[in-house]
C-alpha positions as CSV (number, residue, x, y, z in Angstrom):
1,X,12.6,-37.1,-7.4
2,X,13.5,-39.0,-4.3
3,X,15.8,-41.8,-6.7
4,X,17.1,-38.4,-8.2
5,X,18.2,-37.2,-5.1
6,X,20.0,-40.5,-4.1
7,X,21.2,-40.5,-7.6
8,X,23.3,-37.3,-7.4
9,X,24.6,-37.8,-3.6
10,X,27.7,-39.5,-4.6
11,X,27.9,-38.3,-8.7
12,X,27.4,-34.9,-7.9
13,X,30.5,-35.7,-4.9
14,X,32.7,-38.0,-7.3
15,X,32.5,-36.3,-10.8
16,X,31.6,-32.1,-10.2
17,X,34.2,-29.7,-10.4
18,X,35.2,-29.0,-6.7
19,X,36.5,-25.9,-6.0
20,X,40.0,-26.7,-4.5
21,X,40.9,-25.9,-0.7
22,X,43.9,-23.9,0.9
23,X,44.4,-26.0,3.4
24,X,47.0,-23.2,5.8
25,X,43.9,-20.6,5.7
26,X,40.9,-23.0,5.6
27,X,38.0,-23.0,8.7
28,X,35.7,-25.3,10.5
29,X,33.1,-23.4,7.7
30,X,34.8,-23.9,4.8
31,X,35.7,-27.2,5.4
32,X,32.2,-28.0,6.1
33,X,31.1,-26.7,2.9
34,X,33.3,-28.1,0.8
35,X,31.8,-31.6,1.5
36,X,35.0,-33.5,1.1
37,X,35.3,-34.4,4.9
38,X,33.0,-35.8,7.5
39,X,32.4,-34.1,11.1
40,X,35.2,-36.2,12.5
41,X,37.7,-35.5,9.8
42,X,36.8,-31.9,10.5
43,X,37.6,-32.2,13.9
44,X,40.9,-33.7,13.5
45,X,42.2,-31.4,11.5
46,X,41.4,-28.5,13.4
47,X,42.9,-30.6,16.4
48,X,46.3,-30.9,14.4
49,X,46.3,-26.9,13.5
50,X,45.5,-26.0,17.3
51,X,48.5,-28.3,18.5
52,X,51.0,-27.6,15.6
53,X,50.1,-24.5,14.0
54,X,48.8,-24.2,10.5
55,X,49.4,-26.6,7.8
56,X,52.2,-26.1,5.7
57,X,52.6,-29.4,3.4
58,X,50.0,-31.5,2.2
59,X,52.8,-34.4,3.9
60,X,51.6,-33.2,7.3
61,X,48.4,-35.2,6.3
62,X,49.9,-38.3,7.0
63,X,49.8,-37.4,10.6
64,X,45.9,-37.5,10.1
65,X,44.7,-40.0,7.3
66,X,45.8,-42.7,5.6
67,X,47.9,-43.2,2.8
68,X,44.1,-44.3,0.5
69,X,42.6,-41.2,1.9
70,X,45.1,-39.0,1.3
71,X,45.0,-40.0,-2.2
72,X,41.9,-39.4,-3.2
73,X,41.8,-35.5,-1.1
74,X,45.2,-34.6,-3.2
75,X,43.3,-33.0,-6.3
76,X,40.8,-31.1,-4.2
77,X,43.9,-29.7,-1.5
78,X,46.5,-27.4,-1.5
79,X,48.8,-25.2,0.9
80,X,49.0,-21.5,-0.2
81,X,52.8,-20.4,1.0
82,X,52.6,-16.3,2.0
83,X,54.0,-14.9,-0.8
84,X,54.1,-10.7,-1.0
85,X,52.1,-9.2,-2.7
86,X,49.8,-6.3,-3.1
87,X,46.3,-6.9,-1.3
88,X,43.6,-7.5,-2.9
89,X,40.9,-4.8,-1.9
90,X,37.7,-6.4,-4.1
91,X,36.9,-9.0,-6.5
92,X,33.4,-8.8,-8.7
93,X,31.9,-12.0,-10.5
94,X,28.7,-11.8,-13.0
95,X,27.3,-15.0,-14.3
96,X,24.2,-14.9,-16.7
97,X,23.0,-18.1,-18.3
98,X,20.2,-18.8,-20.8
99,X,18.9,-22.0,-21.8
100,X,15.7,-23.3,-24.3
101,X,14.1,-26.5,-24.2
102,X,12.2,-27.5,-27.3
103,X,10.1,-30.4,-27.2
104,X,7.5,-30.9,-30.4
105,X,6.3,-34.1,-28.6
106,X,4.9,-32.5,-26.4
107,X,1.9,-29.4,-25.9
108,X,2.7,-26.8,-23.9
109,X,0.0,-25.7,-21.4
110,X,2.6,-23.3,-19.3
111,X,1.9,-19.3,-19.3
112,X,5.2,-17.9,-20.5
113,X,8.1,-18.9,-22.8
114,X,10.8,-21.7,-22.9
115,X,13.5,-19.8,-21.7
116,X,15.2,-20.2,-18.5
117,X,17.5,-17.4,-17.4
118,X,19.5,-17.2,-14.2
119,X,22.3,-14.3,-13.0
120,X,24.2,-14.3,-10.1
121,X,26.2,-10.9,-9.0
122,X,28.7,-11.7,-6.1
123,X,30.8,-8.9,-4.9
124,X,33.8,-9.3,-2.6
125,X,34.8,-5.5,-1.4
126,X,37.7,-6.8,1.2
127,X,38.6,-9.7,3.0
128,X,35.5,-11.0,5.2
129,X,32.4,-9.3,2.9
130,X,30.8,-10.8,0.1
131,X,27.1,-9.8,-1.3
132,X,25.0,-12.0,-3.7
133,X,22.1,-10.5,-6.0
134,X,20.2,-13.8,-8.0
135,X,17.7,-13.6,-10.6
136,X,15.9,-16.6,-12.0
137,X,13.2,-17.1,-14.1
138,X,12.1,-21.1,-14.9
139,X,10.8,-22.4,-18.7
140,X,7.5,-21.9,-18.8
141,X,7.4,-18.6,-16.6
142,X,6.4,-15.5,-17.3
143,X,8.3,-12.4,-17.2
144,X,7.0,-10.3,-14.4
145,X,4.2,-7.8,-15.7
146,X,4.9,-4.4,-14.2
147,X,4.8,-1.5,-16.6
148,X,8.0,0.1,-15.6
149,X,9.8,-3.2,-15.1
150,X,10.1,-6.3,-17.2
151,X,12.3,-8.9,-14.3
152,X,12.8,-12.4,-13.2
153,X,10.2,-14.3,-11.2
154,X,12.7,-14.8,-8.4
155,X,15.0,-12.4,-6.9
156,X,17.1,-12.8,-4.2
157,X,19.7,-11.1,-1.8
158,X,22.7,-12.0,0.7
159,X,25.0,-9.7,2.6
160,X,27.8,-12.1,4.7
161,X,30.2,-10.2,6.5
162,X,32.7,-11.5,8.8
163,X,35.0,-8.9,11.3
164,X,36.9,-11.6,12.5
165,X,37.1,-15.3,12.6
166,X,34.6,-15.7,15.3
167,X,32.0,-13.7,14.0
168,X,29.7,-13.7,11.6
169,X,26.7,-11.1,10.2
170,X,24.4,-12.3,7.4
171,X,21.4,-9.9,6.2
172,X,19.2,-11.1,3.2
173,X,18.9,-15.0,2.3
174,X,20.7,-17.4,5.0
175,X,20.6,-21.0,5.1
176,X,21.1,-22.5,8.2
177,X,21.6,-26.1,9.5
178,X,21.7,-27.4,13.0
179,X,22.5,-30.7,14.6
180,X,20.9,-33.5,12.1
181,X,18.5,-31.8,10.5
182,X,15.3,-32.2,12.6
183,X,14.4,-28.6,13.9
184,X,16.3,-27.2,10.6
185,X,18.0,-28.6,7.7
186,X,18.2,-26.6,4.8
187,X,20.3,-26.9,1.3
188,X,22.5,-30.0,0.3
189,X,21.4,-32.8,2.4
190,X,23.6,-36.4,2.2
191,X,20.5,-39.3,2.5
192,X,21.2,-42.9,1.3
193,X,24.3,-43.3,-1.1
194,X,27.2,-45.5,-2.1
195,X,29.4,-43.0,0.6
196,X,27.9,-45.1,3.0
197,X,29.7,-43.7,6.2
198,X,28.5,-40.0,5.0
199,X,25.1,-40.4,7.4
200,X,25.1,-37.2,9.3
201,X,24.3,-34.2,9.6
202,X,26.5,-30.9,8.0
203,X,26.5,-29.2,11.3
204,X,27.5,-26.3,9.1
205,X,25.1,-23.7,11.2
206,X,24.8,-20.3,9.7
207,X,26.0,-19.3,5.8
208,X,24.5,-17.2,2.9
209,X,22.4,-18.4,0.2
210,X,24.0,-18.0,-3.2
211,X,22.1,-20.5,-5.0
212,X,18.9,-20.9,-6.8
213,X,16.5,-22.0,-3.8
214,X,13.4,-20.0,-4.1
215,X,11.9,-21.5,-0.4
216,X,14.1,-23.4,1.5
217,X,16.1,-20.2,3.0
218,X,15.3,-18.1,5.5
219,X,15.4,-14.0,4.8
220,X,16.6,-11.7,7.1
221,X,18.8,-10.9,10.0
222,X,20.9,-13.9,11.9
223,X,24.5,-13.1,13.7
224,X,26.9,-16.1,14.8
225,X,29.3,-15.7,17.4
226,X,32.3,-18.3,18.6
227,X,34.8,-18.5,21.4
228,X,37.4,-21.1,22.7
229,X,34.5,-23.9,23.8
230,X,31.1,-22.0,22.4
231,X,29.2,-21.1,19.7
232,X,25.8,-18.9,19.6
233,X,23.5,-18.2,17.0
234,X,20.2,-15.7,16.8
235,X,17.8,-15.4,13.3
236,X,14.8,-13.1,12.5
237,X,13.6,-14.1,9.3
238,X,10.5,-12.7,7.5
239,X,9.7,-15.0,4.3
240,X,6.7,-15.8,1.8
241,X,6.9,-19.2,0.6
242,X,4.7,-21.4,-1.5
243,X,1.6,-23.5,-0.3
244,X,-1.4,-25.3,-0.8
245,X,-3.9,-23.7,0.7
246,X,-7.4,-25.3,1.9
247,X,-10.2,-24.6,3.2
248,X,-8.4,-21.5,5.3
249,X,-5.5,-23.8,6.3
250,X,-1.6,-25.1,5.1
251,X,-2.4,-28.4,3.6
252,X,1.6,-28.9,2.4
253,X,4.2,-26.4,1.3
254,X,5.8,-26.5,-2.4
255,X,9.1,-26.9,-3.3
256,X,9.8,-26.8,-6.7
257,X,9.8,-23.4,-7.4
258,X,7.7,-23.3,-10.6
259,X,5.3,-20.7,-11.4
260,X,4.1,-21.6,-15.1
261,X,0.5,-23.1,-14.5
262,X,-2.6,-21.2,-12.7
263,X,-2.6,-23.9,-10.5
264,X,1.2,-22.8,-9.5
265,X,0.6,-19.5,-9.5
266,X,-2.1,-20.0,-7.2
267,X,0.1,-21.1,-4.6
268,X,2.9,-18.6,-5.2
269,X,4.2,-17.0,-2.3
270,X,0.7,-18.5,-0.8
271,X,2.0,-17.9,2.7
272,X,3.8,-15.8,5.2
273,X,6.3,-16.6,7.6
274,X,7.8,-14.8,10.8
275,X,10.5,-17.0,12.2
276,X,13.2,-16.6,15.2
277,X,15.3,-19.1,16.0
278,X,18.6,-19.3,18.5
279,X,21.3,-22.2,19.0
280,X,24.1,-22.7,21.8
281,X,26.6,-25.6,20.8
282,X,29.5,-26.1,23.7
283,X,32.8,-28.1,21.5
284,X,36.1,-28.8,23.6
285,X,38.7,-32.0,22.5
286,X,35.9,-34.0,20.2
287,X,33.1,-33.0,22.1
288,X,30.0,-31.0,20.9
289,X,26.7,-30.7,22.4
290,X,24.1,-27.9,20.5
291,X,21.3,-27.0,21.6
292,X,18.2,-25.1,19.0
293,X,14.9,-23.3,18.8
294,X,12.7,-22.1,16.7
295,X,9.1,-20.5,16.4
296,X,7.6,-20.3,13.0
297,X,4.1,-17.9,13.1
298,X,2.5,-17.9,9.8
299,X,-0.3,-15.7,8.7
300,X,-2.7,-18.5,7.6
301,X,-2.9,-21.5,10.0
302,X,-0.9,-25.0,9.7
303,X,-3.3,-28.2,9.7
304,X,-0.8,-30.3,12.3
305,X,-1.7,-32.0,15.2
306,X,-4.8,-34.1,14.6
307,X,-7.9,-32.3,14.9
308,X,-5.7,-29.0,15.7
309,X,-4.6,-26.3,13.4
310,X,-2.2,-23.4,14.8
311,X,-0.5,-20.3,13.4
312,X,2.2,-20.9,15.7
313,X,5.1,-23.8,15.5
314,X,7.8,-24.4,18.1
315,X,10.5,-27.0,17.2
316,X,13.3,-27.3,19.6
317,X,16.5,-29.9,19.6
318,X,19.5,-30.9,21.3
319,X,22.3,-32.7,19.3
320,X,25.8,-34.2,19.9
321,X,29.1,-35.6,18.4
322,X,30.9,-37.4,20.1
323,X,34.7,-38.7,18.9
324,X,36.9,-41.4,20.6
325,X,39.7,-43.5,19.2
326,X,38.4,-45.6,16.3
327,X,34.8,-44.3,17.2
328,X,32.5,-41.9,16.9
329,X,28.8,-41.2,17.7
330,X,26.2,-38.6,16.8
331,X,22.6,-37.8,16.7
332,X,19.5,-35.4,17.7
333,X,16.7,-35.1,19.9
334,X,13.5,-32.8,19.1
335,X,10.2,-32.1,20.4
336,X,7.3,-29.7,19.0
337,X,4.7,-28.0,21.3
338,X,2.6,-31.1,21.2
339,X,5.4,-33.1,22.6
340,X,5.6,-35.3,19.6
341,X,9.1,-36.7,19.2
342,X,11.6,-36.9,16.7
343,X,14.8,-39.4,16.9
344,X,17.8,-39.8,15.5
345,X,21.2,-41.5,16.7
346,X,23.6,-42.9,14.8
347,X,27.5,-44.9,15.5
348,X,30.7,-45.1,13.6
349,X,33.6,-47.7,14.3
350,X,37.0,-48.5,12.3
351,X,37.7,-51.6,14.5
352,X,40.2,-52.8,12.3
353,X,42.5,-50.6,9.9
354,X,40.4,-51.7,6.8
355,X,37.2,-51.5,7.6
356,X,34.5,-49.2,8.2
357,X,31.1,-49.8,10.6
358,X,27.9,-47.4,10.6
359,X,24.5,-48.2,12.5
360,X,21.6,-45.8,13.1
361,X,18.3,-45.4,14.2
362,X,15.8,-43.3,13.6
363,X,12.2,-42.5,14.9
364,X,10.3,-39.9,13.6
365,X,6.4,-39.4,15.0
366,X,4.0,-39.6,12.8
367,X,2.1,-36.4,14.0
368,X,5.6,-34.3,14.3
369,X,5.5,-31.0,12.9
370,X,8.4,-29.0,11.5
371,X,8.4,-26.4,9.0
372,X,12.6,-26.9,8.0
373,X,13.2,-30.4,8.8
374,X,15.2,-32.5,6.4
375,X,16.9,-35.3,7.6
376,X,18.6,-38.9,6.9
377,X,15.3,-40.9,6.1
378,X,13.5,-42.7,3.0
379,X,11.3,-39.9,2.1
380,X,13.7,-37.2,3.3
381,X,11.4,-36.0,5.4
382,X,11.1,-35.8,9.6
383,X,7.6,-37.4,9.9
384,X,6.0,-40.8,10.2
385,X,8.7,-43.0,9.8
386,X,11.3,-45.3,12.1
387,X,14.0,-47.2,10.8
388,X,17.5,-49.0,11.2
389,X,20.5,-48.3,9.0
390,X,23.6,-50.2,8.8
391,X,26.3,-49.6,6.5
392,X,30.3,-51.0,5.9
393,X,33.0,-50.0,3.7
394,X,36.1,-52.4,3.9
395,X,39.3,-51.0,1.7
396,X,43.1,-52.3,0.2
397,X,45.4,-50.7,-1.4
398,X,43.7,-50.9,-4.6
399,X,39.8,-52.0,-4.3
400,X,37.3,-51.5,-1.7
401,X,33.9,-53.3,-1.1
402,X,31.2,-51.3,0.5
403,X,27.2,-51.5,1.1
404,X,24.0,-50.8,3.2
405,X,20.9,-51.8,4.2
406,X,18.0,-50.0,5.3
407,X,14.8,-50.9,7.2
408,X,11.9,-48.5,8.0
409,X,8.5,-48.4,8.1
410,X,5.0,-45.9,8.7
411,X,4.9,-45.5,12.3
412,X,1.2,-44.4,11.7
413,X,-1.3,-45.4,8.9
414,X,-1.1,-43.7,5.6
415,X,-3.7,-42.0,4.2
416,X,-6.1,-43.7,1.6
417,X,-5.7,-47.5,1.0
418,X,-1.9,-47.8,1.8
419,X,-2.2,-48.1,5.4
420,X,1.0,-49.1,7.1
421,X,3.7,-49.1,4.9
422,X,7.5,-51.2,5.1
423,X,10.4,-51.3,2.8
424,X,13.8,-52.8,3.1
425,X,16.8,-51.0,0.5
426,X,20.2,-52.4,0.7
427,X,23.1,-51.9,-1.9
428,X,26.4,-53.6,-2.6
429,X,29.5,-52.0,-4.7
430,X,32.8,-53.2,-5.4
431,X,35.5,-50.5,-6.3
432,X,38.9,-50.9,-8.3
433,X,41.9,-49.3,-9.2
434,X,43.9,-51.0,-12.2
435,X,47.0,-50.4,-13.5
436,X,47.6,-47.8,-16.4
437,X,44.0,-45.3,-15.3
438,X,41.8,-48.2,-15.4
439,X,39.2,-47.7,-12.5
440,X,35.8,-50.0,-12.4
441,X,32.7,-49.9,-10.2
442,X,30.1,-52.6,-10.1
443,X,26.9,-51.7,-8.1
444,X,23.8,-54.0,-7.3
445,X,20.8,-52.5,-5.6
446,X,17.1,-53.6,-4.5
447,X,14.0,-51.8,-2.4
448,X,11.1,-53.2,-1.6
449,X,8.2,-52.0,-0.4
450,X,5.1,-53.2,1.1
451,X,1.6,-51.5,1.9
452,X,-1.7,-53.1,2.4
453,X,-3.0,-53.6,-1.0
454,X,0.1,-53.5,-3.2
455,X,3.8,-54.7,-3.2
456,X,6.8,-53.2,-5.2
457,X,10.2,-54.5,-5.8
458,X,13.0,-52.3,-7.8
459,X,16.2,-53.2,-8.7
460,X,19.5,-52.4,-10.9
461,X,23.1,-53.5,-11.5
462,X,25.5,-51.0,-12.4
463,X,28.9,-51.7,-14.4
464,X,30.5,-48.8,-14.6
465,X,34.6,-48.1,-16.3
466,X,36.6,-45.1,-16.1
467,X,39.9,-44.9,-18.2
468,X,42.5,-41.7,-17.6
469,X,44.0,-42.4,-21.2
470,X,46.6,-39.0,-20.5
471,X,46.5,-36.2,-18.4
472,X,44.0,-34.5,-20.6
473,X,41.8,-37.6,-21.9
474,X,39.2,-39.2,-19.8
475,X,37.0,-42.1,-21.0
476,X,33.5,-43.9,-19.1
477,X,31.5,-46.2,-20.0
478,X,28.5,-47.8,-18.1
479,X,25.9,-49.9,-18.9
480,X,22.9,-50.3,-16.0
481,X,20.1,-52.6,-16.1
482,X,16.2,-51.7,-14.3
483,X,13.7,-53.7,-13.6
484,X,10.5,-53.4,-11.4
485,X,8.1,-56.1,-10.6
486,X,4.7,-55.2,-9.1
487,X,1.4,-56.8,-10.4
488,X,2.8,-56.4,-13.8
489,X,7.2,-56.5,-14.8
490,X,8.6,-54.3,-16.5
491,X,13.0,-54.2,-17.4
492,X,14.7,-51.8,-18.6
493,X,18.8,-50.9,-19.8
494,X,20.8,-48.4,-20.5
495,X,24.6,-47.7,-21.8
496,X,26.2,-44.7,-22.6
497,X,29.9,-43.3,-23.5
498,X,31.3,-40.3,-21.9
499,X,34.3,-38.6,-23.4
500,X,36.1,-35.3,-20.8
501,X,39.0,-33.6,-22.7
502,X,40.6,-31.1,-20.4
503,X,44.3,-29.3,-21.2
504,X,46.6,-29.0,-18.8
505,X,47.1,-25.5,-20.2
506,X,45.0,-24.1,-22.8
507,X,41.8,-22.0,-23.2
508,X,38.9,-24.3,-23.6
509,X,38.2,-28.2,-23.1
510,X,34.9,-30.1,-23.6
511,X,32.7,-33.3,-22.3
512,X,30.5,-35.1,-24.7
513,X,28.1,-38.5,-23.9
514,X,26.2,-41.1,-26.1
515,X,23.2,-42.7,-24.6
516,X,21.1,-46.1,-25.8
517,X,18.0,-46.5,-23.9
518,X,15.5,-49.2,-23.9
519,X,12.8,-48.7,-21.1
520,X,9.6,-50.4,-21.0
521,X,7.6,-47.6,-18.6
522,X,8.1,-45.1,-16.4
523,X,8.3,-47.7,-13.3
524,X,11.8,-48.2,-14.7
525,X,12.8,-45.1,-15.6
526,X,17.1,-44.9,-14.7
527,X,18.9,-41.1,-13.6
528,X,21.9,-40.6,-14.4
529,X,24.2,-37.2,-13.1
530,X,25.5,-35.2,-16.2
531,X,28.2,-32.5,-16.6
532,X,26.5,-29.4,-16.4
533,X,27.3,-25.2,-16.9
534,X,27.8,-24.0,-13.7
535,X,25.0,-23.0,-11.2
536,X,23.2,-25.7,-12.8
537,X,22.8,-30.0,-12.5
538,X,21.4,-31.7,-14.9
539,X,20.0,-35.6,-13.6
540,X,17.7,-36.3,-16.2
541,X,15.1,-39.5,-15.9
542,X,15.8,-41.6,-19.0
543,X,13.0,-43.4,-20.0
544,X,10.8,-41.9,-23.1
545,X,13.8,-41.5,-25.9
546,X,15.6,-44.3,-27.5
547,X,18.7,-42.2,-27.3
548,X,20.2,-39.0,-26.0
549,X,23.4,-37.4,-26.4
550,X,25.1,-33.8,-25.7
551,X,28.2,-31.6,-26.0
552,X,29.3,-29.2,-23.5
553,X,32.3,-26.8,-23.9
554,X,34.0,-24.3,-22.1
555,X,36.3,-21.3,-23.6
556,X,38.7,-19.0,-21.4
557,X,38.7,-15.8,-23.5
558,X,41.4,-14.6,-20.8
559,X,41.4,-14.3,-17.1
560,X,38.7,-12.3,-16.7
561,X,35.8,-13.9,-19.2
562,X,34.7,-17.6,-19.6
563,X,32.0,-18.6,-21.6
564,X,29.9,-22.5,-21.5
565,X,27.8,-23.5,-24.1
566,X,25.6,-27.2,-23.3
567,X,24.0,-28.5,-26.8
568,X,21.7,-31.9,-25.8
569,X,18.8,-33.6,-27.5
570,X,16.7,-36.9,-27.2
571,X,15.2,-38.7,-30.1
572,X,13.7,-41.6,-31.3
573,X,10.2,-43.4,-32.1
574,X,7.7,-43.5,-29.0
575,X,4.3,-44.5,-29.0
576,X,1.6,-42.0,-28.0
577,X,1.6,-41.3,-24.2
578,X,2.2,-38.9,-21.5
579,X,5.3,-37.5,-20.0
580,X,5.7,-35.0,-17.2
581,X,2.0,-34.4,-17.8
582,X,1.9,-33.1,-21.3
583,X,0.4,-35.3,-24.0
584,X,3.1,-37.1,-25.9
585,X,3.4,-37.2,-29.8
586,X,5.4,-40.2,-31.6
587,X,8.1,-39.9,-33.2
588,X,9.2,-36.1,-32.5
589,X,12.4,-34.9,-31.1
590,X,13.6,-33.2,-27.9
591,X,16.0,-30.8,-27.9
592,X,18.1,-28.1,-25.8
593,X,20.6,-25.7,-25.5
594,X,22.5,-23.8,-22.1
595,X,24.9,-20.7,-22.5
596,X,26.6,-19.0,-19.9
597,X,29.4,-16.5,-19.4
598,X,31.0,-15.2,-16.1
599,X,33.1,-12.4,-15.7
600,X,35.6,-12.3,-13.0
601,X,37.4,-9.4,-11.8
């Protein structure tokens, strides 16, 4: 999952829909969330609204960025002009989706059926509340068994309400991020990507949950107050999550979310959490220094510190952003009760008009212990590792050459036979515009790893063309070559076309892609990001099909109701094997289907 996740950093970034931004009522939050700017783009834009009021033409822009930035923002920006008009007092949107995956190659072992369903309910009363309700049951789950009530395995609840711009209330389901990630980092995280100056932290404190998440959130109270130079934040959360437990103590908490096996259901909502955490960040002219907290007590004990276990878990940072002229620096600085350490410090230069200079560093103790950390690091997580990160991006008019290399290693031994573990990862890619909607990427990568009885090497070279053939017509091809060389090699390719037809004007449009696989193993297995129904991603790990294709359209029945319907399907001979742990058959077929409507109000 860890390839996946770099996978999507920059597709999900480059090719989702975005929701576009209105620029003359936009905040620090919203432009934080929107994940089109970095922390000092941020702060320059709020600097030009506190010193010339608020934007009214996308031309002011060219007071901030350059004419290549600028460029590529247009399509996701816009300046609302006040136009009278009655208020609107509410707005209401229902989304349901259901989708099926049928796989005869494969025998199901799961408890329930291969349905997945999902509904979100927002409600918007006025101007400054909005409440979530989310349902969600996964393939393979089962219903919930109560005799009066036949529901969703996962529920979930957020109330946001903000009085005024400096204020904010959030009851239910909250995320909340702070500094770089090491006391708390929660939802959509940027790690190692072709954006190689997007290194740090969202910064993005307090916000609702209206996604999918059934762990990483916190749920309960939280309140976020601002002034002129300061921020505060307080949280009481009260949350089950799931765990491995053993022999009376947290081995590791789970992620995923599933609940189809005994084995998952065992660890379903295996363990109880009681949190509180606080932040103070001072900001004034490019300047901003946080400070966070907090305790996690749990109901069954944490194995941590070595020899130790403890039901109670104190994590506290202190984080800063710094901006100068053509510079910019950033980072954290966290300690648990045990006084293990956690590191992270990063730099950002433009020393010449075209070009582009990050460096950080980052060490992470092997024995440090936090329940929410997520941060910029090979495994993702804030624990055992150190490492140095450089990365460049120099830019024309037209093209742009950018890359990265990374070098960390185990701070500690691993457990087993790996021992101490290294690995180097560095990428190249060459962007560039052509005349008449031609735009082509070519991307080269290789990581390495090393451990004390076994060596790995991994690499790929992407070729990847776009072609705008009108205004509604878009065209990609890429083709993408694996291969892995440990005691035995292994190669692997892949090419697929992508056709997006999307009307100006008109009521539904339509994304289809061909794929031709040849992969040897899993070792070489390639993601790729595909267009998706909305609340869902799709990066699927090609390797056990010969081919794939699917077909997803979207029909605007008026203003009010849209519907999405996703067809896909992987086929081809295979020999006998396994795949996601279920015996494989040869030569049966894979297929799906994804439906959702939303109704807007």
């Amino acid at each position: 999952m860890l390839e996946a996740a770099e996978e999507i950093d920059d597709e999900i970034i480059l090719n989702r829909e975005i929701k576009k931004i209105n620029l003359k009522k936009a905040d620090s939050t919203e432009l934080a969330e929107s994940r089109l700017f970095n922390d000092e783009e941020i702060q320059l834009i709020l600097k030009h609204i506190q010193r010339f009021g608020a934007i009214e033409d996308l031309l002011e822009l060219q007071q901030i960025f350059d004419v290549d930035r600028i460029r590529q923002l247009e399509p996701y920006l816009f300046v609302n002009k006040e136009v009278k008009r009655k208020p609107q007092n509410w707005k209401l949107e229902i989304s349901t989706s259901v989708s099926e995956s049928i796989n005869k190659a494969t025998e199901n072992n799961y408890s329930g059926d291969d349905l997945h369903f999902r509904t979100r309910i927002q409600l918007r009363p006025k101007i400054g509340i909005q409440s979530t309700l989310f349902f969600e049951k996964d393939a393979g789950e089962k219903w919930l068994p109560e005799k009066w009530f036949k529901g969703p395995d996962f529920t979930g609840f957020s109330l946001r309400f903000d009085p005024n711009r400096n204020t904010r209330f959030l009851l239910g389901d909250f995320l909340w991020n702070t500094g770089e990630g090491l006391v708390c980092g929660q939802g959509f995280q940027m790690g190692k990507s072709a954006l190689v100056m997007n290194i740090s932290g969202s910064h993005s404190g307090l916000r609702a949950k209206t996604s999918a998440e059934e762990n990483k959130f916190f749920r309960g109270f939280a309140v976020e107050k601002s002034t002129k130079n300061f921020t505060g934040s307080l949280l009481i959360s009260r949350h089950h999550r799931d765990a491995i437990i053993k022999n009376g103590e947290v081995q590791s908490l789970q992620t995923t979310g599933y609940h189809r096996t005994n084995s998952e259901l065992e660890h379903n909502d295996a363990l109880l959490l009681n949190e509180i955490g606080s932040g103070l960040s001072y900001h004034n002219r490019g300047v901003q220094v946080s400070w966070c907290g907090l305790l996690t007590q749990s109901d069954i004990p944490f194995h941590a510190d070595p020899g130790n276990s403890t039901n109670l878990l104190l994590n506290s940072g202190i984080s800063w952003q710094i901006s100068l002229p053509g510079a910019r620096t950033f980072g954290e600085a966290a300690v648990d009760q045990w006084k293990h350490t956690a590191l992270i410090s990063g730099w950002q230069f433009t020393p010449w008009k075209w070009f582009d200079l990050s460096v950080s560093f980052r060490r992470y103790s092997g024995n440090y212990s936090s329940v929410h950390g997520l941060a910029f690091s090979e495994s993702r997580s804030v624990q055992n590792e150190s490492g140095m990160y450089s990365g460049f991006r120099y830019y024309r008019k037209y093209w742009s050459f950018s890359g990265y290399a990374d070098y960390y290693k185990n701070i500690s031994p691993g457990e087993g036979e790996f021992g101490i573990q290294t690995g180097n990862d560095y990428l190249l890619q060459w962007d560039k515009k052509w005349k008449n909607g031609f735009n082509s990427t070519i991307r080269f990568r290789n990581e390495i790893k090393n451990s004390s009885n076994s060596f790995s090497r991994k690499s790929s070279l992407r070729f990847h063309l776009q072609y705008q053939i009108n205004r509604q017509l878009t065209y990609r091809q890429r083709i993408e070559i694996s291969r892995n060389a440990t005691t035995q090699t292994s190669n692997g390719w892949l090419i697929y076309e992508d056709l997006k037809w999307k009307p100006v004007r008109g009521k539904w449009n339509f994304s289809c892609r061909w794929y031709s696989i040849r992969i040897e193993d899993f070792s070489t297995r390639i993601y790729t990001y595909e267009n998706d129904i909305p609340m869902q991603y799709s990066f699927p790990a090609l390797y056990a099909y010969p081919s794939r294709c699917y077909l997803l359209m979207n029909y605007s029945f008026n203003r009010a109701i849209q519907c999405w319907i996703k067809v896909e399907s992987d086929f081809g001979k295979q020999s006998v094997g396994y795949q996601n742990s279920q015996l494989y058959i040869a030569g049966q077929n894979k297929w799906g289907w994804k439906f959702l409507i939303r109704y807007r109000i």
